[in-house]
N, C-alpha and C positions, 0 to 999 in steps of 0.2 A: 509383122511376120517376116521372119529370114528364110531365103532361097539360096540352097545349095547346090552343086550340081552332084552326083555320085553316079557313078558312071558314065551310061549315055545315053539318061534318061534325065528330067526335071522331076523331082519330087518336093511336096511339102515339109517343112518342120516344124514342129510345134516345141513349144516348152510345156514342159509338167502342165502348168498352169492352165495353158490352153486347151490344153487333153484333155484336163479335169472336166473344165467346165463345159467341153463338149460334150462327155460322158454325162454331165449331170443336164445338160439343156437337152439330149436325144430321153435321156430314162423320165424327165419331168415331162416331156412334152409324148410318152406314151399314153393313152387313156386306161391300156390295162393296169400301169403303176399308179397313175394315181391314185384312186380310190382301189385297194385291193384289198382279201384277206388271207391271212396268215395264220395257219396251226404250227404248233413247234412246241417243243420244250424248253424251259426257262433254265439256261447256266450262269454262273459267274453274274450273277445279281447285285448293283451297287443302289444302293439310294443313298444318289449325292447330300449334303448339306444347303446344297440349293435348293433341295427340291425334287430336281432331276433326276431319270432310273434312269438306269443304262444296266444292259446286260445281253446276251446269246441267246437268239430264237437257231433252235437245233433241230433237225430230225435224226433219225438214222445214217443219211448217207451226206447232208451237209450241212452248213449254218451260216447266218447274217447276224452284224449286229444290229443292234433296235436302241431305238433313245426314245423315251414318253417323257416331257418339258411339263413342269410343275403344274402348268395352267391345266393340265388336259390328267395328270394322273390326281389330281384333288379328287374326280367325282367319280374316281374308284370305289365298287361297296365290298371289296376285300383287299387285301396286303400279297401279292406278291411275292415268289417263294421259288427258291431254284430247285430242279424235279417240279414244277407243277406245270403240267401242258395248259396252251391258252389259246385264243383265238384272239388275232389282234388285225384293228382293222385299222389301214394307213396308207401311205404314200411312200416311193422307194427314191432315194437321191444320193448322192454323192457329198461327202464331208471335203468342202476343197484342201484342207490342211494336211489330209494323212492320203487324200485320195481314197479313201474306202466309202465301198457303197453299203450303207446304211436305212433299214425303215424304220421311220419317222412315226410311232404310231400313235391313233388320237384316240380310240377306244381299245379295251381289253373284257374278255372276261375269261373263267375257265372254260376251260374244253371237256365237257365226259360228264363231270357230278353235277355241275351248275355251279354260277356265280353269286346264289341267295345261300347254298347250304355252305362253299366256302366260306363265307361273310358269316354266317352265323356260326361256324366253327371255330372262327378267329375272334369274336367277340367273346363266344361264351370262355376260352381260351384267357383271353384280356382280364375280365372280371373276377373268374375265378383264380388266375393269380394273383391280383388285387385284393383279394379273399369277402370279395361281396355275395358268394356264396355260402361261407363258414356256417355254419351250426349255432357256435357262439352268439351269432347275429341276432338268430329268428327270436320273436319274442311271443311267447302266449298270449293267447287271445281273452277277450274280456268274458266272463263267466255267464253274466247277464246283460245284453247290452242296449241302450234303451234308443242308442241314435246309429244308424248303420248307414254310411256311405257307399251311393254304389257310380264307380264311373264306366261306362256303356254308354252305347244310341237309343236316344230315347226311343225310336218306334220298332228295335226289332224285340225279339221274342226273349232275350237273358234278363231285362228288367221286368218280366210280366211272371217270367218262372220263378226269380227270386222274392215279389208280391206276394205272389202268390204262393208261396211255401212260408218265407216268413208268417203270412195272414194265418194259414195254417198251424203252425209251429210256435211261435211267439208273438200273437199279435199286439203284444205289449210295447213293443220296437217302431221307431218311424224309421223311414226311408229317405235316405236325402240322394237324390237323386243329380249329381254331375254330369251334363253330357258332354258326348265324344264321341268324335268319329272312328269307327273303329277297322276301314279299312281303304285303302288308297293312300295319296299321295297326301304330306298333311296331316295324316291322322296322329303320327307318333306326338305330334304341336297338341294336338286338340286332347288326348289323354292326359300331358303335362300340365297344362291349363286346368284339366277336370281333378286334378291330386291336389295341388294348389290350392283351386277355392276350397276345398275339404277342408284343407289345415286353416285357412285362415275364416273360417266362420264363428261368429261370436259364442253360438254354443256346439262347441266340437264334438264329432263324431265321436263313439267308443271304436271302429274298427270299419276297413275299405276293403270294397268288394271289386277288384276289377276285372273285366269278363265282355267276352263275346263270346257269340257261338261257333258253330268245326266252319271249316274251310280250307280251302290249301294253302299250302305253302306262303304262297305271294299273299293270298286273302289274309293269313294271322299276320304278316310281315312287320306292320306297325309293332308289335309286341313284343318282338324281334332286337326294334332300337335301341341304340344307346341311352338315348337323353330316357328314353322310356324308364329300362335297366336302371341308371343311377337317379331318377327321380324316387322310383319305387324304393331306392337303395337309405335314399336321405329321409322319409315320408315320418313326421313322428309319431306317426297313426301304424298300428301292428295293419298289416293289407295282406289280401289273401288273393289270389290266383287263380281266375275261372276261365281259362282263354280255351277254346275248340273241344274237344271229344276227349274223352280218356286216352287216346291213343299221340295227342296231340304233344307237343314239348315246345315250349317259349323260355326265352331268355328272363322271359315276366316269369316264370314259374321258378329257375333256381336263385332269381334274388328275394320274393316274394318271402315272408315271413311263414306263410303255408301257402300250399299248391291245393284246390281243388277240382276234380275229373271233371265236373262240370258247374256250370253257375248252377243249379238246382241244388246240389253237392254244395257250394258254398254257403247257399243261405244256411243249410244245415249244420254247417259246423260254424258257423257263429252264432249260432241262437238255439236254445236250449227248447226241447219239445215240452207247451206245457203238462203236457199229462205226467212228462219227467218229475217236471216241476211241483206238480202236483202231490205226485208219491213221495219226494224228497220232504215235501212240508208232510205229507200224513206221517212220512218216517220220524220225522222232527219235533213234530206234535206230543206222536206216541214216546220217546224219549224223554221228553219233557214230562209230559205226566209221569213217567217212570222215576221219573229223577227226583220230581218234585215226591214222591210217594214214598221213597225212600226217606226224604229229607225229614217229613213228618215222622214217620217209624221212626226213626232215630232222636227223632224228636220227645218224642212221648215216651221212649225206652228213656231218655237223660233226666224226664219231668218225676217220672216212677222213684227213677232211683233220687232223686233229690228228694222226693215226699219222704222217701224212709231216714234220712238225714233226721239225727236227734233234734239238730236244731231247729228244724220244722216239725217235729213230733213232737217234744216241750219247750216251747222256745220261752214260759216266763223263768226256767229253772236256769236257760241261757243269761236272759237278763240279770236273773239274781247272783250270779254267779260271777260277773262282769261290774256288778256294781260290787259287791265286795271287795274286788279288784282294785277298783277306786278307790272306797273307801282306804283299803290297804295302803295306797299310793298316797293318797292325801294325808294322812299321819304322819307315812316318812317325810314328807316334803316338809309339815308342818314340823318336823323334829330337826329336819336340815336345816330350819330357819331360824330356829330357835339358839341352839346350840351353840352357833357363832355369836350372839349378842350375848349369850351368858357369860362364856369365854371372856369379852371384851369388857363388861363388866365387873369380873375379879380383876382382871388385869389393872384395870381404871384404881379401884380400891386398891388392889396393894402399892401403886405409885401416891395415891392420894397418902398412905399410912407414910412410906419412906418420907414422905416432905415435911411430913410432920414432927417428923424425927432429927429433921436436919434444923441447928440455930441457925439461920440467917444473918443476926447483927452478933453475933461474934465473928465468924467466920468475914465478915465487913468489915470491923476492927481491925482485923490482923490482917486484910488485905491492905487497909490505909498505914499500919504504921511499916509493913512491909516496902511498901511506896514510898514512903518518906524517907525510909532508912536506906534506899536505894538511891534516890533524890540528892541523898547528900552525898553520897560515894560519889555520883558521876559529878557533881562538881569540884570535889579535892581531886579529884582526879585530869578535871580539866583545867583547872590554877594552874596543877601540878607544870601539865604539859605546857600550859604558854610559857611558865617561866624559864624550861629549859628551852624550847625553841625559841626565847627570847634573847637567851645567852649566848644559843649558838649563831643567831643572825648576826649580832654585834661583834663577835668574833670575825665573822665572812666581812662586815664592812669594814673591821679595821686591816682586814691582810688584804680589799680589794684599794683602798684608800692607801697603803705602804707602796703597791703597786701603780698607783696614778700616775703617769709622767708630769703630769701640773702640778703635783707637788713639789717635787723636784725644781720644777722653774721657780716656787714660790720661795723658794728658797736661794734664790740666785744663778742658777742655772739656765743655758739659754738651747737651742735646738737649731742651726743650722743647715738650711735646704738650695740645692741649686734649682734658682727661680725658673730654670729652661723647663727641667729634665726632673723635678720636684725629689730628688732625691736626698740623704740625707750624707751632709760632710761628716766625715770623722776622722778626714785626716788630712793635714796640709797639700797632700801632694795631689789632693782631690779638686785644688784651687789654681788659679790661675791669674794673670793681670788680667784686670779688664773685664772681667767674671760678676757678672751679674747674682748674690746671692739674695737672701730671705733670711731674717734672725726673728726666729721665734720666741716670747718669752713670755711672763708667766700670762699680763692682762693683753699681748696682744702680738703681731709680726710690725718688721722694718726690714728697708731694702737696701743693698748696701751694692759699691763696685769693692772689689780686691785691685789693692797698689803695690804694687811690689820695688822693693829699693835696691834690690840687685845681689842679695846677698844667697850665696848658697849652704845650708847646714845639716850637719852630721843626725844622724837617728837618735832621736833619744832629746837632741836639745833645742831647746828653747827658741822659737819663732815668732819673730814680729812682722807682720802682715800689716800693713796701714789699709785699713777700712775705710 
């Protein structure tokens, strides 16, 4: 703490800090702030992502703010809404950060309508835009139904009314009986439980009854619940609505597949009256004989007119009439059968007559000397040919043999090659001293040097080379 003087007096100085938290240890250590409560209207409403609400408790002539911490706004039974007045019960303190004094509250509920008819306005709200209300939804109920679920307390009066009317009504039906608590704390757990076993029993109900009798508000409240609501919503059993008086309305009645005024009302509209039942088979009966009675008339009308049918008035005139038929048929066929092998028959004959007409060993004769006289053509004809390509071969090897170079040698002629470079000399100036050549001749080659004597001569004359 710093002391200053100003003027000429000693006074205190505080920092922000310490003012705060004076303000806030004087307002904590009030008893009327502690535990206080608070009406006001709700503005400027946030529901943080934490969790946390924060918003403006207002009246007419002033306002606070207020913060409800996750932990304490969970076990809200409505949602919260700017314009909705409330009553909040809490403790008043100081935020040391901003210095503003703030209540801190730990419960809320509405102020004026109630905090049960809020909550059920915000629910039914929720659902039906969800569309667990829709129309589309609901499904008809079973026509005849021979196993009926009911979830209620076993010892009040809704399971003895629906006994009891069912016994009356349709005592063809059993009862399968779910219990559940149908009012306090808990109870919405113990109806969930009572749908449940319904669905999972080995031989399933045709249709659920579920029902209490009137009470207030708080007393239907279970029926009220959510988990109730979307049990009812999921159920794959058609469930019908029997909760309080005619005058009554539950959240169980706009999901419910149908709504009944009361459980005695419900046994009735799932089970058909038998004396209904009764008159619908006399109706059914009488029908039937009528139908059947017809069916005969019509019957007997078809048998009449068939007796007057010739065919049944003379019927051996039918038969004979039907075999001549036959008969007719069996002739043509036997004419169809015939016809062809006649046919092939002449035909047979006039090839037999033609063969007979033809000589065979003449027409042999003149095929053989035919042959023969062929025979000898094609060999004058092949003499012919070897002797001219006889002539012209021997012409080809004597111009291929004029052309020989080893004739030429055989004749004294020789062929010289330089032995390096295998070329062939044809002319002096190709040679050299010292020149290793090759002389070809007719039966074989020899190797030779070139000697040269020093002599040089004119084109055209005469060279002597010593080899």
């Amino acid at each position: 703490m710093s002391v200053a003087n100003i003027g000429s007096e000693n006074r205190a100085v505080f920092s922000v800090t310490q003012l705060n938290r004076m303000i806030k240890d004087r307002l904590e250590s009030d008893p009327n702030l502690l535990q206080c409560h608070v009406t006001g209207e709700i503005s400027n409403f946030k529901h943080h992502s934490s969790g946390h609400m924060y918003f403006t408790l207002k009246d007419e002539q002033s306002r606070i703010r207020a913060v409800m911490f996750a932990g304490r706004n969970r076990r809200l039974r409505f949602r919260p809404e700017d314009g909705m007045r409330v009553i909040c019960a809490g403790n008043v303190s100081v935020f040391d950060r901003d210095g503003q004094v703030q209540l801190y509250i730990e419960d809320m509920q509405p102020d004026g309508i109630g905090a049960l008819y809020v909550q059920f306005e915000q629910l039914r709200n929720k659902l039906q835009a969800e569309g667990l209300f829709a129309a589309s939804r609901k499904r008809p109920l079973p026509a005849y139904p021979t196993r009926i679920g009911v979830v209620t307390s076993p010892t009040g009066a809704v399971i003895r009314d629906i006994c009891t009317t069912l016994q009356r009504r349709f005592p063809l039906a059993d009862v399968i009986l779910a219990p559940a608590a149908v009012q306090g704390a808990g109870a919405a757990e113990t109806i969930v439980r009572g749908l449940q076993r319904l669905w999972r029993l080995e031989h399933p109900v045709d249709v659920i009854i579920v029902g209490r009798g009137g009470g207030s508000l708080e007393e239907l409240w279970p029926f009220n619940e959510e988990v109730v609501a979307r049990a009812i919503a999921r159920s794959p059993i058609p469930v019908v609505s029997a909760v309080g008086h005619e005058t009554d309305v539950t959240i169980c009645d706009f999901v419910a597949d149908v709504r009944a005024a009361t459980p005695t009302a419900a046994a009735e509209l799932v089970a058909p009256h038998h004396q209904d039942i009764q008159y619908q088979l006399t109706q059914a009966l009488a029908r039937s004989y009528g139908a059947v009675a017809n069916r005969v008339q019509t019957a007997q009308k078809l048998l009449r007119t068939l007796e007057e049918r010739p065919v049944l008035q003379a019927p051996k005139r039918m038969i004979d009439r039907e075999r001549q038929s036959v008969d007719y048929i069996e002739s043509r066929l036997r004419e169809a059968l015939v016809r062809p092998v006649r046919a092939a028959r002449r035909q047979y004959a006039e090839v037999e007559r033609r063969l007979l007409r033809v000589d065979l060993q003449r027409r042999m004769d003149t095929a053989k000397h035919q042959t023969s006289a062929l025979h000898d053509r094609v060999k004058q004809s092949m003499r012919r040919n070897i002797e001219r390509y006889g002539a012209q071969l021997d012409r080809q090897i004597g111009v291929l043999e004029a052309m020989n170079p080893l004739s030429v040698l055989r004749r004294g002629y020789s062929v010289v090659y330089d032995e390096v470079t295998d070329e062939i000399i044809s002319s002096t100036a190709q040679l050299s001293p010292g020149q290793r050549i090759r002389i070809r001749v007719a039966d074989g080659t020899v190797s030779a040097n070139v000697n040269d004597d020093g002599g040089t001569y004119a084109r055209g004359e005469q060279t002597r080379l010593d080899i």
